[in-house]
Each structure stands twice: as structure tokens, then as C-alpha cells.
N, C-alpha and C positions, 0 to 999 in steps of 0.2 A: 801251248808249246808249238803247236802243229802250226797255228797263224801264227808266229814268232819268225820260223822257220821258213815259210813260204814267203815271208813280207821282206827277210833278207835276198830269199832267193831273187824274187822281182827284181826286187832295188839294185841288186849288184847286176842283173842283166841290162836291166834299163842304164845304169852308168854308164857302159862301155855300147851301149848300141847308138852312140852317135859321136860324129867326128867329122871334124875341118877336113875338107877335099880342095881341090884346085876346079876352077869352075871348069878347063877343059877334061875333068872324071864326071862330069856330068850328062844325061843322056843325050844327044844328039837333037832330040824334039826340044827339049830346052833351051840347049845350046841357040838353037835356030832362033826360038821365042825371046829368048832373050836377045841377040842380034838385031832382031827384027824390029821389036818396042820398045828398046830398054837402051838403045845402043849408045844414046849421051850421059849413060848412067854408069858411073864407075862402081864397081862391085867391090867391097868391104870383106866379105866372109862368102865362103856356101858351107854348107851340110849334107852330109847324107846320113841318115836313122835307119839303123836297122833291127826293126824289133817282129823278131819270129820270124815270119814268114814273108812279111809287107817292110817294104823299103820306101823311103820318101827323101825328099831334098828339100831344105831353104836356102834362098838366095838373099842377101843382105844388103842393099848397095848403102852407098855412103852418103846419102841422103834423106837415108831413111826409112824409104821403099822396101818391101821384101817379098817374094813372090814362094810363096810352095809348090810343086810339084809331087808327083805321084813317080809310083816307079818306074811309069815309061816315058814318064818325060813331060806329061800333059801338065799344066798349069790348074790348079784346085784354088787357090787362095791368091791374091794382088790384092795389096793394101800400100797405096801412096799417101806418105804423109806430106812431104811438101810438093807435091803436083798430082793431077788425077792419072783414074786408071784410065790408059790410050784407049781413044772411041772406038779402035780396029779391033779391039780385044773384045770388048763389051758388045753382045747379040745387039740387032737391026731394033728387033721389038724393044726389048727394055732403053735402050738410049733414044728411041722415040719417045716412049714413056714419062723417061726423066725428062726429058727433053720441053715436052709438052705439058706437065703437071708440074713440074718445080726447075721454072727456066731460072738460068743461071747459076744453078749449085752442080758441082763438079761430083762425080762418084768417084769417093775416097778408097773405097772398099768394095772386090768384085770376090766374091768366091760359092762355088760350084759343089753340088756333090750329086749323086746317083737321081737325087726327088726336086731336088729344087735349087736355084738360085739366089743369093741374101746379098744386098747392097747397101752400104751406105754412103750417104751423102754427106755432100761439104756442112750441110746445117741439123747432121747425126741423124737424121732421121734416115731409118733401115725402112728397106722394104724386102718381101720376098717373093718369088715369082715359082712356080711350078714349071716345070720341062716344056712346057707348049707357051712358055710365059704369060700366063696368066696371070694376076697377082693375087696374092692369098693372106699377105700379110702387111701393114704398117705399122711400124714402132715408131711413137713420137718421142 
């Protein structure tokens, strides 16, 4: 009864912690990031998520692309589906990397979190990289 109880309780939280905003309610770090790399990209939808205590945003554009953010605005997740992630976004180290180990495939997929780096490439293969970019991981 108790997990009955609790599994509604979530549920109905989780329902109502995310909602369509206008991309200018979005944080100003953003706002910027998106101007800056995004800017022939027309935007479709944003979100903002607010669940407890942590707040997050997606950005949706109409091509496909969508970028997440954190709740101060930092970019966590860029996943371009019809064009890659811009090389200014993507660290010196790893776009040498790709660069020089698998010329010609574009990174589809750049996203970030506290330990490490996870990318993929135009021909799926991930890689993952540690904070000092090392690499630590390939998925074929």
C-alpha cells in the first residue's frame, strides 16, 4: 500500500514539473550559447523541468538539434541530428582527437557531466573522455 502510495505521489509530481517557456525565460548563459552557435537554427519548443530542488531546460530547434542545460544556463547535452556539434563548443583536445583518429566523421553528440565527457560520432561510435581528456572509453 505504502509503494502504491508513494509511486502516485512521484508521478503526479513528475507530471506537472515540466512545462513550455518562451526561449527569452531562459537563463541568460543560454540565451547567449544559443546566439552564439545556434543562431541559423530556429527554435521549435524550450522546457524548463523542475523536479525538487534541480531545475534544467531543453531546447528543441526545428531541425532536430536539441541542447540541454543545467539550471544556470551551462549546456550539459548537444545532440545534432542533421548537422554536427560547432567545433567552438567541442574542447581543443578531443576535436583534435576525432580529428586525427576518425578523419571525416562529424560529432553528432557532445554531452558533459561532473567525471567525464561521452561523444558520438557521425559513424555511432562513442567515445568517452575524462575531465583532463583522456580517453577511457570506445563503443563500437
Amino acid at each position: 500500500m505504502m509503494i502504491g502510495l508513494f509511486t502516485v505521489g512521484v508521478t503526479s509530481c513528475r507530471a506537472d514539473s515540466e512545462k513550455v517557456i518562451d526561449v527569452k525565460q531562459l537563463p541568460e548563459v543560454a540565451e547567449n550559447f544559443i546566439s552564439e552557435h545556434f543562431a541559423d537554427s530556429k527554435v521549435a519548443a524550450a522546457k524548463v523541468e523542475n523536479l525538487w530542488r534541480n531545475k534544467s531546460y531543453e531546447v528543441y530547434f526545428t531541425n532536430g538539434d536539441h541542447i540541454d542545460f543545467d539550471r544556470n544556463g551551462n549546456w550539459e547535452e548537444i545532440e545534432c541530428k542533421s548537422t554536427a556539434v560547432p567545433t567552438a563548443v567541442v574542447p581543443a583536445a578531443i576535436h583534435e582527437y576525432v580529428a586525427k583518429t576518425y578523419p571525416g566523421e562529424r560529432i553528432k553528440k557532445l554531452e558533459r557531466d561532473r567525471w567525464k565527457y561521452e561523444v558520438k560520432l557521425s559513424n555511432r561510435i562513442e567515445l568517452t573522455f575524462d575531465l583532463k581528456f583522456n580517453l577511457k572509453d570506445v563503443d563500437m
